[in-house]
N, C-alpha and C positions, 0 to 999 in steps of 0.2 A: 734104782740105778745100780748096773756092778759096778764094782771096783775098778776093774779093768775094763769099762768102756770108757772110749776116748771120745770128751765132747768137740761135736764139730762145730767152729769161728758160725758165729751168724753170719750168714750169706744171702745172698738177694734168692734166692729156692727154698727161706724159709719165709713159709706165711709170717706179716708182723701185723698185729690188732691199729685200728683207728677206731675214730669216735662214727664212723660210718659200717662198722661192720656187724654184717648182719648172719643168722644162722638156719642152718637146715630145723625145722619144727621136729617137736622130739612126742612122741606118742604119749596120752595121758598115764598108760601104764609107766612107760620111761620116765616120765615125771613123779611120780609117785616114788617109784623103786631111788632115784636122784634125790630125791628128795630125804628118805627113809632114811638112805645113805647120811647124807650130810648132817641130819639127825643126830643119828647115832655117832658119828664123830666126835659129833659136840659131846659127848660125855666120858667123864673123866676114864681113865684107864680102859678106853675103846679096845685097845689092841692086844689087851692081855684077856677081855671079855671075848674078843671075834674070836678069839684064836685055843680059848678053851670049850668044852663041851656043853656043860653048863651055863656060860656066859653066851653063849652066839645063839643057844637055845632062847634065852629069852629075848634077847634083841630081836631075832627072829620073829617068836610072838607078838613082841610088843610092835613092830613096825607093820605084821598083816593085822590086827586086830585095828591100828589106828588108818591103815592105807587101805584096807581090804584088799589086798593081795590072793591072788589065784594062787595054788601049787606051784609053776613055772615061774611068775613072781618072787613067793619067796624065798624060792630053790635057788633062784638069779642073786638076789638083796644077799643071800648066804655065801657064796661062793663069790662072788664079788667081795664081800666085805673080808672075810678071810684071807682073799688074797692082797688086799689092801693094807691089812693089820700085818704084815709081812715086807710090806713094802716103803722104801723110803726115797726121796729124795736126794739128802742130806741124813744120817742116822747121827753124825756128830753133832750139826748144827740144828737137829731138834724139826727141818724142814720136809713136810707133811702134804700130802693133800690132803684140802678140804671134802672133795665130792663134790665142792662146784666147781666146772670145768677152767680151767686155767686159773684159780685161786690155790695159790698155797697159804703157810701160816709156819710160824715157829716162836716157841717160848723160848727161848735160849740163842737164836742167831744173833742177836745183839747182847754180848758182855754183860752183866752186872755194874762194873763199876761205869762202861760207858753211861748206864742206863741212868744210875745215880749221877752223874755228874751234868748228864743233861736236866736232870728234875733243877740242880741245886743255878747252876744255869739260866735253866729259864725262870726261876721261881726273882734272880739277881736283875732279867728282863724285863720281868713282869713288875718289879716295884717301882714306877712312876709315876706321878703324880697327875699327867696327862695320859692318859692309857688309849690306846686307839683303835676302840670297840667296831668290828663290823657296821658298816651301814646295814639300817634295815632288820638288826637282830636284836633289838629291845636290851641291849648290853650287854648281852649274856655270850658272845662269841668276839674275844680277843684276839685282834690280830698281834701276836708278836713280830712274827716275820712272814709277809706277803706280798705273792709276785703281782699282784695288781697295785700296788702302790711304785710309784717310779720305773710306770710299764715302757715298754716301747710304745709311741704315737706317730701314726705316719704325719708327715709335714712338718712337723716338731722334733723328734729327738734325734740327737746328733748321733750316724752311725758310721765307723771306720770300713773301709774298704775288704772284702774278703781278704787281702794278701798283706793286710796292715793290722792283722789280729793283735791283742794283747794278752802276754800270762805273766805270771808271777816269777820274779825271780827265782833262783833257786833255793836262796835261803831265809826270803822269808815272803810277807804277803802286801809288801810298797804299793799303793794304788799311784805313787807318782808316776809309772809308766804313762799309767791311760790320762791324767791330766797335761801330760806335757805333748797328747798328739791334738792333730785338728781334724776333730772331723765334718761329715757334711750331714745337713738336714735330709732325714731317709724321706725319699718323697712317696707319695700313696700311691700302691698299684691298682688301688681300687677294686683288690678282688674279692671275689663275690663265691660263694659253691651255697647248692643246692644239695639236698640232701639227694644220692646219686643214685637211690632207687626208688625214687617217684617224684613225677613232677607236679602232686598237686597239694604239696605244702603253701601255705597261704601268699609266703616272702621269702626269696631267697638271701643268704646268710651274709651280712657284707658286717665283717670284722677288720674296722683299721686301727685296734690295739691288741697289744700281744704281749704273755708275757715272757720275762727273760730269762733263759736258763743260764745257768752256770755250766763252762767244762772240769772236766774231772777227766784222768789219765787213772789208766787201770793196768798193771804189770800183769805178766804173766803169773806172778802168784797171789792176785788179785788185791793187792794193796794200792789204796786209793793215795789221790792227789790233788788235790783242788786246784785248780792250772789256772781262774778267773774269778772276782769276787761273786758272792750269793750274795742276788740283789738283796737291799737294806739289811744286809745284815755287813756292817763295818767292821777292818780288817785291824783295827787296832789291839794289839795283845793283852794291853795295860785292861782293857776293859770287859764284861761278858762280853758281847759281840766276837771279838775277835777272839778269846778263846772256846768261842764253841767249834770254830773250826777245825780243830780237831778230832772234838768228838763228831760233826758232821760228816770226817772223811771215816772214824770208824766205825759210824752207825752207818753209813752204805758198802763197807765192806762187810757186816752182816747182813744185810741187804739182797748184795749182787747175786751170791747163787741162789736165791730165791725169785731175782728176777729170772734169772735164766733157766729156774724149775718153772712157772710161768709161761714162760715163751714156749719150752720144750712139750706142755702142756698143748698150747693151742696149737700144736702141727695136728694134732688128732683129729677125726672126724667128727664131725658136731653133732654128731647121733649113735645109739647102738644098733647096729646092725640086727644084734638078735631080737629085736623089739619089733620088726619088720619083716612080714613075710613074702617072699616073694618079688615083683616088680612091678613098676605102673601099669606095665602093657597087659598083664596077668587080670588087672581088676581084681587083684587080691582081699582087696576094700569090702565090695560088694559080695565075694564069697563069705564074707562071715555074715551074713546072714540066714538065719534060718525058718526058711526054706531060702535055699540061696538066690531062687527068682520064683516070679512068679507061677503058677499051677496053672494047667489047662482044666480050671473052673469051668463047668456046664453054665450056661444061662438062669438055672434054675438054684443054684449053688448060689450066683453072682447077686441075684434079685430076691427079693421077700414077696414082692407083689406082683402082681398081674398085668399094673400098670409098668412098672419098671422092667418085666421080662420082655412087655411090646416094644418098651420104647428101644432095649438094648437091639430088639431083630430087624428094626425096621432100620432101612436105609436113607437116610438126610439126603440134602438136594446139594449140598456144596461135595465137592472130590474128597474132599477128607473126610464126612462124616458118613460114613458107610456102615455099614453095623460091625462087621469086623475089626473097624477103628475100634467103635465105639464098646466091642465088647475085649479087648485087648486092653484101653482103658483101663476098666474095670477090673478085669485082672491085675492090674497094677497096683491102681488103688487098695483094691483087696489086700493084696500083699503086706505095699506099703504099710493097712493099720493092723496087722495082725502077723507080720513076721518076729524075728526074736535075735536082739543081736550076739552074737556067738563072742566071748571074750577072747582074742588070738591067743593062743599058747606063746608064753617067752621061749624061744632057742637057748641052750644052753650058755652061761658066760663063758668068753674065750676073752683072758688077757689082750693087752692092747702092748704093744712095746712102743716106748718113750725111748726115744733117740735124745740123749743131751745136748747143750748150745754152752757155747761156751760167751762172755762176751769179756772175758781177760785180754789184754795186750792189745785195747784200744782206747780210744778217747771216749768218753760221753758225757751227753748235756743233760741235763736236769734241772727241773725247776725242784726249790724248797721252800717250804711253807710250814710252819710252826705256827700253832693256834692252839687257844683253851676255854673250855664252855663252862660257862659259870654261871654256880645257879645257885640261890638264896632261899630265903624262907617265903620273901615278896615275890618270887623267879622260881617256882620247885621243880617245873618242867621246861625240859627243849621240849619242841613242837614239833623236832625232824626236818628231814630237808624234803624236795625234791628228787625226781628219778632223773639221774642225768652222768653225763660223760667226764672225763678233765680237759680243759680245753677246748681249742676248734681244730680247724684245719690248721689254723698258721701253727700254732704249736706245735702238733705233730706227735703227740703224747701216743706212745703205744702200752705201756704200762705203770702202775698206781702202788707202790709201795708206803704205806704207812706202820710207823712204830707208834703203840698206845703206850706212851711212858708212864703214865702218870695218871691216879685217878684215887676219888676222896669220896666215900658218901654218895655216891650212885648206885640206883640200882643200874642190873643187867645190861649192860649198851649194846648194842648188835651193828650191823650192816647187811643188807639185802642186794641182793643181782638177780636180774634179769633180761634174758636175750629179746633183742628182737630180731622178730622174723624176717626174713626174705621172702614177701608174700609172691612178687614174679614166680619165683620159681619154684613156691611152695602150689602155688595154682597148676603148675605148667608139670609138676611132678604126684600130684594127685588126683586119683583118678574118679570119677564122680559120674552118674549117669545123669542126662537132663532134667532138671525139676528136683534132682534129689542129691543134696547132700547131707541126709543123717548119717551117714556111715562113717564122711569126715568128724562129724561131731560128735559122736562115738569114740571114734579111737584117736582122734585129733584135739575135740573139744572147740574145734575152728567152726564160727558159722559166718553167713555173711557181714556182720556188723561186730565179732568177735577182735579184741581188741588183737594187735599184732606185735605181744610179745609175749613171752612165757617167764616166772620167776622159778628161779635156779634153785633158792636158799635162805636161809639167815644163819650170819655167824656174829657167833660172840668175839667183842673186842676186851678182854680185859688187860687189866694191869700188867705192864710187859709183854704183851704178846706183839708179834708182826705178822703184818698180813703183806702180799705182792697179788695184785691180779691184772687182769687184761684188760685195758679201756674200751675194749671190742665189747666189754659188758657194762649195762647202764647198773649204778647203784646208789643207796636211796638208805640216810641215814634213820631209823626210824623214831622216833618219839621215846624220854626217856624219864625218872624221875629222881628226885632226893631221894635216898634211904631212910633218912630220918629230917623229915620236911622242916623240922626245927634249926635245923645247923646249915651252913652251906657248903658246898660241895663241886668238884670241877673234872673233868677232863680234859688229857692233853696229849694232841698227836702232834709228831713230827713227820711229816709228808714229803716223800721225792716221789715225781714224777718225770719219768722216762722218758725221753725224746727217743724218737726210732733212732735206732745207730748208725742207721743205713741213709739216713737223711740229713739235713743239718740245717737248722735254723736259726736266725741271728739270734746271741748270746751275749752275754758279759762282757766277751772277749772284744768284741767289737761297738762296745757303749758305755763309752767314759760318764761315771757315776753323773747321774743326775741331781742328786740332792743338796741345795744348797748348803747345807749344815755341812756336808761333808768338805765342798769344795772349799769351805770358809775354813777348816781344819785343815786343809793342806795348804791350802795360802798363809793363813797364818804363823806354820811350824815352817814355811820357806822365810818368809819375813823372817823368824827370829832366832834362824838356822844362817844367815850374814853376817859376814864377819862384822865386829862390834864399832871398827873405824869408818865402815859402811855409814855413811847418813842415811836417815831417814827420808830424808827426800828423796835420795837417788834408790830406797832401797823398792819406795812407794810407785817412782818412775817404771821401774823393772817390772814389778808388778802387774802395774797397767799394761804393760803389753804382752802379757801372760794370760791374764785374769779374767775371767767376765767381767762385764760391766755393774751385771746384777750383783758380784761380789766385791770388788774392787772400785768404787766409782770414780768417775773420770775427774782430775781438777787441774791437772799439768795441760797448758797450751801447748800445740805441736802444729810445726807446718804440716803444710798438704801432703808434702812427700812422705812425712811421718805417719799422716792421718791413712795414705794408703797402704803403709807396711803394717800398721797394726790391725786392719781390718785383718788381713791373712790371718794373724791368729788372737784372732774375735777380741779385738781389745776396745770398738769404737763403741761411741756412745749410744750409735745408732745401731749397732748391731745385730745379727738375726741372735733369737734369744737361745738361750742357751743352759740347757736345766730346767727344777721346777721350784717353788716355791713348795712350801708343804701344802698350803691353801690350792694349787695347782694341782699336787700330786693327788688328790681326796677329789679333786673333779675330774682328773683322768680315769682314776680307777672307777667313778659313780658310773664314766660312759664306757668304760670295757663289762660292768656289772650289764649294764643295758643291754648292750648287744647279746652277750650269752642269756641273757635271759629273753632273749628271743630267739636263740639255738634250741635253749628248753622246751621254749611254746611249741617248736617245729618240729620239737625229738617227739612230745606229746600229742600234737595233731596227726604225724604219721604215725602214732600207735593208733589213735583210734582212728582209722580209715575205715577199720576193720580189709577182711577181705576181697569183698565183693566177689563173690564166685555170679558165674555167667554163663549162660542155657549154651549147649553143646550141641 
């Protein structure tokens, strides 16, 4: 990016990624040369290799000798990667592409001492006596801070009104605002989405939990602000919790131009054009074949035998078996087993221009998530996850920033992406003659039952590094082990995720904390915040018509006239509930795990659909 290019405000003309966005299919050759790429990023001092003679020379080598790269190949892998080791994002902030499309990375966007002060932080988190391990992951996956625990619940969780938002004072992070409003039980819209490019996934997707982002105010010189508490993580200073808030606002101000390299990324087209000859109408496909159609074979050429030359001359009784059919056929078939497919030559690389995005001198929401994998001598290996999105639709996630702070005694960790296809209109834009499509499988690698997505990469996560990519890509932690199976060993990311800026979903701002513990902390420092001539009974009366019931219980007699002014603000005995318990909170999140885990099933059934190509 120059210096003097001026990033333009995201705006509604720029593409933004969801968990439903799919991509133009990219040529096995494009896969390959994409891949090489990413490759060789991954090794240390890439840009000082591409960019001298000697160095780009064997990268060079090494990526046709492992890709089998054609001449036009690796002239492309050359001259791409060259102009790449030239190229930055951010040159201060250390922000990079990867070579997978709309992945960047950076060692250095996030501070030094932020980075220490989050380890020392979380490490103050992590020492409880009750630790509250992932469902479902054999202990080895720590939730510190996650948005599935005291999620939104339709019917259940109490939400303030769009125009009755809450933020933070200005001078410090009082959650008394949001206890002292009333709000109402969100009721369920009951909505439903289908995955919106085929309708023959098994169920379609009905999510009534959600989780809850945090706002954050962003200046023009991009310093953050935390404008609404980050769900479970509590705002009091005295304790970790409330001073990592800090570091959360200046780990996403290393962050933010990464997102917005990111975004600036996916406006590009989702294929190289020089990897592509020609146009569908051309059947440019079927020309790389060699002989590019069939031969006007004699009869005698077409058959071995005597029996086979009668049977091609003689004329059938049905209209279509004529001998002409039947020896045009033949000529087909002929072809078919003995034509030769031609490798298309790559067009030259032509740079691409990255227009910047700016997304300074607005609000945005994001979810945070703080988690660590731990693994022992009994534990040596994660297993990996699954291939999958952040979110559903209700959340609205358009991009996935994670900082790898922290790591002990691991080997190698990585992360993988890949697209999936847009089969409509990969069918609809490829061109195939009846009966036949090797040509696609050739230079596509697509056949009818071929899965519908393509992977992009793997990148290394180590120690202090930051990745930003686009939830338009599915990605899929892989399997990982001890270094020295003897000792134990952990990983530890700090996760924001993106909410589109252009949208807005209910947040913080509009859902006074749910946690019991917490509300029993604010009631309690009201109680002993009364002046000391204050009685306790009168102080306990006060209360109760403040309080939940679940926090406060009722024991003051009140007439009726009383009993209906303190429903208004939820003080009766019978009241609708209001918060969770912790035992509540651990059954909401098991049914938000449920649901996405049947987003998963449905991401994975429409991969393998394959494509079903169909006679022309």
């Amino acid at each position: 990016m120059s210096a003097t290019t001026f990033p333009a405000k995201l705006s509604e003309s720029h593409k933004r990624p969801n968990i439903w966005t799919m991509a133009d299919p990219r040529t096995l050759d494009e896969l390959a040369v994409l891949t090489a790429s990413v490759e060789a990023r991954e090794q240390d001092n890439w840009r000082t290799d591409a960019l001298s003679a000697e160095g780009i020379a064997r990268l060079r080598e090494e990526a046709t000798k492992k890709h089998r790269f054609s001449d036009s190949m690796a002239q492309y892998f050359e001259d791409e990667l060259k102009y790449e080791a030239g190229r930055w994002h951010d040159e201060a902030r250390g922000i990079e592409s990867t070579g997978v499309p709309a992945v960047v990375r950076s060692d250095k966007a996030v501070p030094e001492d932020v980075l220490d002060k989050l380890r020392a932080l979380s490490n103050e988190l992590e020492n409880t006596p009750k630790k509250d391990w992932h469902p479902e992951s054999d202990n080895t996956i720590l939730d510190v801070v996650h948005p599935a625990m005291y999620c939104l619940v339709d019917d259940q969780t109490r939400v303030l009104k769009e125009d009755e938002e809450v933020h933070f004072p200005e001078d410090n992070r009082d959650l008394g605002r949001w206890f002292s409003q009333v709000a109402e039980i969100y009721p369920a819209k009951k909505e439903q989405q289908r995955d919106p490019h085929t309708t023959t996934a098994s169920q379609p997707l009905n999510h009534t939990h959600q989780w809850l982002p945090a706002d954050f105010s962003v200046d023009e010189d991009g310093n953050v602000k935390t404008l609404s508490y980050v769900n479970n993580l509590h705002t009091d200073p005295s304790k970790p919790s409330g001073q990592l808030y800090d570091v959360v606002e200046r780990a996403l101000e290393g962050l933010l131009p990464m997102f917005e390299a990111s975004l600036a990324e996916f406006q590009l087209p989702g294929f190289r054009k020089e990897f592509r000859k020609g146009n569908a109408e051309s059947h440019w496909l079927l020309e790389s074949w060699k002989p590019p159609a069939p031969a006007e074979l004699s009869v005698e050429d077409l058959a071995s035998s005597a029996e086979d030359r009668q049977y091609l001359r003689t004329d059938g009784t049905a209209q279509w078996d004529k001998s002409a059919n039947r020896i045009e056929a033949a000529r087909k078939e002929y072809w078919t087993e003995n034509r030769e497919w031609v490798r298309v030559p790559v067009e030259k690389f032509e740079p691409q221009t990255i227009e910047p995005i700016s997304l300074k001198g607005r609000q945005l929401q994001l979810i945070v998530k703080l988690a660590t994998i731990h693994l022992n001598a009994e534990k040596p290996e994660f297993e990996g996850g699954a291939w999958h999105v952040e979110g559903t639709f209700r959340e609205k996630i358009c991009a996935s920033g994670n900082i790898y702070f922290d790591e002990e005694n691991i080997q190698d960790s990585k992360i993988g992406f890949r697209n999936a296809i847009d089969t409509a209109k990969a069918k609809a834009d490829l061109p195939y003659e009846q009966h036949d499509f090797d040509a696609i499988m050739e230079f596509y690698g697509f056949g009818t039952d071929t899965e519908t997505s393509q992977e992009l990469g793997t990148l290394s996560t180590k120690r202090g590094r930051s990745l930003v990519h686009s939830n338009g890509l599915q990605h899929q932690v892989p399997s990982f082990k001890l270094a020295d199976a003897t000792k134990s060993g952990h990983r530890k990311v700090l996760a924001f995720f993106l909410v589109d800026p252009l949208e807005k979903v209910i947040s913080t701002a509009r859902v006074p904390p749910q946690q019991y513990s917490w509300m029993q902390q604010y009631y309690t420092s009201v109680f002993l915040s009364m002046p000391p001539r204050v009685p306790n009974e009168v102080r306990r009366m006060i209360l109760e018509y403040t309080a939940p019931a679940a926090i406060v219980p009722r024991k003051t007699e009140r007439t009726e006239a009383e009993s209906q002014r303190k429903k208004a603000r939820l003080a009766s005995d019978k009241e609708p509930r209001c918060g969770m318990s912790l035992e509540e909170a651990r059954a909401a999140r098991m049914t938000l795990m449920r649901e996405r885990a049947v987003q998963a099933v449905v991401i994975e059934e429409v991969n393998e659909l394959g494509f079903g190509f169909f006679e022309q």
